[in-house]
C-alpha positions, 0 to 999 in steps of 0.5 A: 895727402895720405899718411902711412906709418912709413912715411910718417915714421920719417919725421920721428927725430926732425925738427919742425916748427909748430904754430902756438899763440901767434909764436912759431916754436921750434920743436922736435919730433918725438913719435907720429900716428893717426888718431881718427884719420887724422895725423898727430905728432908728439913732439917737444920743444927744442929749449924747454921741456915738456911733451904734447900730440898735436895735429900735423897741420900746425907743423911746418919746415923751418927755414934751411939755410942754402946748402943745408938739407931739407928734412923730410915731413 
C-alpha cells in the first residue's frame, strides 16, 4: 500500500494498538511520516507517559465494539 501524507495524516489523534514484548498496548497517534519509504508513528500510551516512532506495521485497530465507529488507519 502506498502511504500519502494525506492519508497518513488521518491516523494523527486515533487510538491503535501496537505490538510490544508479547503485550498488545493500547496507544495514541501523535504525528506520522516516512522515513526511508517506510511509514512511521509517533505515538504514546494511552495510561502512561512517554512517546516513541514505530513503524506502522506493529499497529493494528483495536476491537470496536458493534455499532461503534471504525477509525481510519
Amino acid at each position: 500500500m502506498t502511504y500519502t501524507a494525506a492519508t497518513m495524516s488521518q491516523a494523527i489523534g486515533q487510538t491503535v494498538s501496537v505490538r510490544f514484548d508479547g503485550f498488545q498496548v493500547a496507544m495514541r497517534v501523535l504525528d506520522a511520516k516516512q522515513s526511508y519509504g517506510v511509514p512511521r508513528v509517533q505515538v504514546t500510551p494511552v495510561s502512561g507517559t512517554g512517546t516513541a516512532w514505530i513503524d506502522l506495521t506493529r499497529c493494528s485497530r483495536p476491537e470496536q465494539p458493534s455499532g461503534s465507529k471504525q477509525v481510519a488507519q
